[in-house]
C-alpha positions in Angstrom: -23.0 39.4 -6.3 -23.2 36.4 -4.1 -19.9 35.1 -2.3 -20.2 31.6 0.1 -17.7 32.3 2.7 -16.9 30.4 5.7 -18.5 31.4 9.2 -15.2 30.6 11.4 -13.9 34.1 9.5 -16.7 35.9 10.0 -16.0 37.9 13.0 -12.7 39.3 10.3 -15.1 39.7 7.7 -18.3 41.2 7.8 -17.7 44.7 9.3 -15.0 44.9 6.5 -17.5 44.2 3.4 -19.5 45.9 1.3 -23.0 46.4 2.0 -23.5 45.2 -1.9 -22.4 42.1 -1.6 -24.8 39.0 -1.0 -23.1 36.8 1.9 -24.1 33.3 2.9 -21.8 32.2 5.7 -22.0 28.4 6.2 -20.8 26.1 8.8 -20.7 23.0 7.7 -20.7 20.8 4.2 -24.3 20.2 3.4 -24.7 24.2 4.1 -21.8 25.0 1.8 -22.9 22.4 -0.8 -26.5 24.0 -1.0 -25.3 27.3 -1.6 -21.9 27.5 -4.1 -23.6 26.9 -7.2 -25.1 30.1 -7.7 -22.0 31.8 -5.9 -19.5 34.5 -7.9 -16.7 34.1 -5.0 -16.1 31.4 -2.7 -14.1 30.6 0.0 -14.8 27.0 0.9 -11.9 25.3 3.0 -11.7 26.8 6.7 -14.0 24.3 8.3 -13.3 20.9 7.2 -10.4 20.5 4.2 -12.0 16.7 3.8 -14.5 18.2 1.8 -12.8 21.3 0.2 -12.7 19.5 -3.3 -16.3 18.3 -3.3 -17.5 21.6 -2.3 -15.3 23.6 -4.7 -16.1 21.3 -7.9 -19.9 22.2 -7.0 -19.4 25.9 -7.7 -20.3 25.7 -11.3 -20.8 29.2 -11.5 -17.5 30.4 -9.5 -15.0 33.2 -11.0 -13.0 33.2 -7.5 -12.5 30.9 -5.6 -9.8 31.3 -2.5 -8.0 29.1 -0.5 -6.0 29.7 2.8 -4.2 27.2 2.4 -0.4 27.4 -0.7 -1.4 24.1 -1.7 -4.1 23.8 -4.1 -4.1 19.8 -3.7 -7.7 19.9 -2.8 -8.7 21.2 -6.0 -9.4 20.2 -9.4 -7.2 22.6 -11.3 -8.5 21.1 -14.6 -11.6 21.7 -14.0 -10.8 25.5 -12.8 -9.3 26.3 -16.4 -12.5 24.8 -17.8 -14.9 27.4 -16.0 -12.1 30.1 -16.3 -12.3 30.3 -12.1 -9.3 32.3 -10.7 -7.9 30.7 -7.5 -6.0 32.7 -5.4 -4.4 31.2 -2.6 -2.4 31.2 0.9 1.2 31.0 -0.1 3.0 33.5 2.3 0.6 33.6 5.0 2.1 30.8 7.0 5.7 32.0 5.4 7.4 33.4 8.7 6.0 30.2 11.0 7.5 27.5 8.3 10.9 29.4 7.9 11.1 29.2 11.7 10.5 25.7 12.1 13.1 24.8 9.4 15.9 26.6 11.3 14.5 25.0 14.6 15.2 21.5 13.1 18.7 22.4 11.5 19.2 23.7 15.0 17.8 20.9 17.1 19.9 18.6 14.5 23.2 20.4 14.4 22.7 19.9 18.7 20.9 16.6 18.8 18.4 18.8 21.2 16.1 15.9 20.8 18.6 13.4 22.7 19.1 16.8 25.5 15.5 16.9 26.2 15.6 12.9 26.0 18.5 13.2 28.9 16.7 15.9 31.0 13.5 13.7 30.9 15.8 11.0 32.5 17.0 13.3 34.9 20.9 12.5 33.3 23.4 14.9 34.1 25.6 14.7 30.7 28.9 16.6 30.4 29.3 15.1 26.9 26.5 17.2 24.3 25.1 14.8 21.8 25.6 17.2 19.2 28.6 19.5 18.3 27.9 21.3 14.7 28.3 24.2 14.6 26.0 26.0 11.7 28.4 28.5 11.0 30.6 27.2 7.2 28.2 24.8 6.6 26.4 25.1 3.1 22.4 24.7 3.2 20.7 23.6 -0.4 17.1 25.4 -0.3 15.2 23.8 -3.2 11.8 25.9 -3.6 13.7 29.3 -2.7 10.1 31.2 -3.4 8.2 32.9 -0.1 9.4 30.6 2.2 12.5 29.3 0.9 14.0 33.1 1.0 13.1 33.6 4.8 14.6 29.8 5.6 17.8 31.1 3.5 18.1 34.8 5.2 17.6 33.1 8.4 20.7 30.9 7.6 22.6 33.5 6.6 22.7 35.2 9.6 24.1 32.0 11.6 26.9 32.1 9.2 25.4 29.3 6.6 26.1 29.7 2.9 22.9 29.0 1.5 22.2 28.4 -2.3 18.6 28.3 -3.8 16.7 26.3 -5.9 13.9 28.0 -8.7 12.4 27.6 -12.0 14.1 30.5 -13.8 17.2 30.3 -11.6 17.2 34.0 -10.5 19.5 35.8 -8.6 21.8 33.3 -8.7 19.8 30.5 -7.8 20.5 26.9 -9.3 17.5 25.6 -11.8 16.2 22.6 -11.4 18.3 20.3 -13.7 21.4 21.4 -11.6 21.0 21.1 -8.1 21.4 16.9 -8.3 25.2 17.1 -9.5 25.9 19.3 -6.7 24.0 17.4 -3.5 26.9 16.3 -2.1 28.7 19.5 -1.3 25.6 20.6 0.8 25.4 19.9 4.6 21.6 21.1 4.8 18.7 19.8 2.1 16.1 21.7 2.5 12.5 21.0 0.7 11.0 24.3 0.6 9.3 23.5 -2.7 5.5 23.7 -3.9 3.6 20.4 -4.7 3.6 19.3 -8.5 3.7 16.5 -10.6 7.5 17.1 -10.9 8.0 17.3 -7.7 6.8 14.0 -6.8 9.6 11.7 -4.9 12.3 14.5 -5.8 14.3 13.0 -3.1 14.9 8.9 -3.9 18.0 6.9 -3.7 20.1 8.1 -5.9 20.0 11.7 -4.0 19.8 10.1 -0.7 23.3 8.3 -2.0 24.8 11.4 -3.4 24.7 13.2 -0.3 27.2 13.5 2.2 27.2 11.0 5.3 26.6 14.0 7.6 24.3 16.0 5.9 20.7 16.0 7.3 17.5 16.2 5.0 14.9 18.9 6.0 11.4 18.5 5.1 9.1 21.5 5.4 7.0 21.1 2.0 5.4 17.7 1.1 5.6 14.2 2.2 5.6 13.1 -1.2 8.5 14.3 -2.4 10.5 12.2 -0.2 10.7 8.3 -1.4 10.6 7.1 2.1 11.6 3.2 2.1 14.3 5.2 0.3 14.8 7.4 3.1 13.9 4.6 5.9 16.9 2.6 4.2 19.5 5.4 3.8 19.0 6.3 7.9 18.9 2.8 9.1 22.2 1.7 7.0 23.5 5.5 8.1 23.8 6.8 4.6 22.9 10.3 5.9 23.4 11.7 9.1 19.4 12.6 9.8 16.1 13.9 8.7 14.0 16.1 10.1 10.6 16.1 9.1 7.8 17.9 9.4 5.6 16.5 6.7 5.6 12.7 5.8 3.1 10.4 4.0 0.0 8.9 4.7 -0.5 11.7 7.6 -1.2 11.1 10.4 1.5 9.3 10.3 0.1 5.4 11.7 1.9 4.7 14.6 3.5 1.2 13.3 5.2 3.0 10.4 8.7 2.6 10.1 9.4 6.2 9.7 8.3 6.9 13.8 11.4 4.6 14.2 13.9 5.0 11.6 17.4 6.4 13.5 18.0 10.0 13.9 15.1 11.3 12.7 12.8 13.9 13.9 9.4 14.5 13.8 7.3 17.5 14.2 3.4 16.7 12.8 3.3 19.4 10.5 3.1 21.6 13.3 5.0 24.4 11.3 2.3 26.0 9.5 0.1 26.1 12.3 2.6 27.3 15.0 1.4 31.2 15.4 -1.1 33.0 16.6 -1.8 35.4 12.9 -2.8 32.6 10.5 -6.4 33.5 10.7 -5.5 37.4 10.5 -3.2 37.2 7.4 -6.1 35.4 5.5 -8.5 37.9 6.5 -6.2 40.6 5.9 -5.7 39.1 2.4 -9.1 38.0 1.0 -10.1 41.7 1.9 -7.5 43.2 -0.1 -8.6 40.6 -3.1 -11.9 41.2 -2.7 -11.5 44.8 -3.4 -8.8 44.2 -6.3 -11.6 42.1 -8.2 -14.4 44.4 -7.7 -12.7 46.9 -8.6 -10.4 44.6 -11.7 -7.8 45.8 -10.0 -4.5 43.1 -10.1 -5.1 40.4 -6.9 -2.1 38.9 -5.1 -1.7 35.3 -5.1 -3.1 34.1 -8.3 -2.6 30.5 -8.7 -1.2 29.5 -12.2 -3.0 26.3 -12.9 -0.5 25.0 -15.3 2.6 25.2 -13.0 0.3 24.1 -9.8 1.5 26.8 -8.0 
């Protein structure tokens, strides 16, 4: 059984496999490209994600295919159903570092830390702090309230925020999909948390960005595209809402004469979330190991994308 795995992870790998398994470890496209045709398992994204897609629609032959990555964008899940491929992929891995970064932004927003470090790098003495929320009875919308969504909302929680959820089935309480818009404007916190689809495709435009209240701040953990952003640009310059902050936009990199760099009270963080620990590489190790053993042995494997949903 031949797998085409990536040589960044193979200091995590190769003590950990099984002698019966036929390894080619490439490092770069061409390599990959030469070799995941005749591969049974692939892992084809650690090096360069630009050609992720290419590489992965070359596997003609591929019944699993892995991705660290929760978002399958790179892939042709069309063409995945047509060659019965199972894709299993990273959701959870970055979980803990995302979930952090929200409540860093709610924090640094509630405080307007941004302007404090602004002030320090001035050297200004200020007696009067930019920013006086308190997060404690405010009310934090969470709409994707899956792996990361639950740690961004039990974080909350424990600085005193009521925090409602957003899911497909609307478990536990949770709001569904069609009823989260009539109730925007009693939340101080929106927080995108939510996996990429088709339906989630500028899921926040005008009419949300108008239903919400002045002071609320929009938090963007999940995709740029599910923001309209002229919307957005327009809603912070004429002070519709009280902020954003924003760790994923779109086009990214963000160019440096976009509006967005500049639009008021707004903060910006590069889509540094994800990557913003030191056990990203461990946790996908960790995991394809324990998938790799639950397919050879057709056991049940974690993660398994459904390519329908797109998540």
């Amino acid at each position: 059984m031949k797998a085409v795995l990536p040589a960044l992870a193979r200091p995590m790998l190769e003590p950990k496999l099984p002698s019966s398994l036929d390894v080619h470890w490439f490092a770069h496209r061409d390599d990959a490209l030469e070799h995941i045709p005749t591969a049974e398992i692939g892992w084809v994204d650690m090096h360069q994600p630009g050609w992720t897609s290419e590489v992965a629609a070359a596997g003609t032959n591929l019944k699993w295919l892995s991705t660290i990555y929760a978002g399958i964008d790179a892939f042709d899940t069309d063409l995945l159903k047509q060659r019965g491929t199972i894709l299993t992929n990273g959701a959870g891995i970055n979980a803990i570092a995302v979930a952090e970064y929200a409540v860093l932004g709610i924090l640094a927003a509630a405080k307007r830390y941004d302007e404090v470090v602004r002030m320090a790098d001035r050297k200004e003495w200020s007696i009067a702090p930019p920013g006086q929320v308190e997060l404690d009875a405010t009310n934090a919308l969470v709409i994707g309230y899956g792996s990361i969504g639950r740690l961004i909302g039990d974080r909350l929680a424990a600085f005193g925020v009521e925090v409602t959820g957003v899911t497909r089935s609307g478990r536990d309480g949770t709001l569904k999909p069609g009823e989260w818009r009539a109730r925007i404007g009693d939340y101080d916190w929106i927080v995108l948390a939510a996996p990429s689809t088709g339906d989630t495709h500028a899921l926040i435009g005008k009419a949300e960005l108008a239903a919400m209240k002045p002071g609320a701040w929009l938090v963007n953990i999940a995709r740029g595209d599910m923001v309209d952003q002229e919307a957005l640009i327009e809603a912070l310059e004429k002070r519709r809402i009280a902020g954003a902050f924003l760790d994923t936009v779109t086009p990214e990199p963000l160019p440096p004469e976009h509006p967005l760099w500049t639009a008021p009270n707004t903060l910006h963080s590069m889509h540094l979330s994800g990557r913003s620990q030191t056990k990203m590489f461990q946790r996908t190790a960790a995991l394809f190991l324990d998938n790799l053993d639950a397919y050879l042995t057709d056991r049940p494997m974690r993660n398994v994308v459904d390519l329908d949903a797109g998540y």
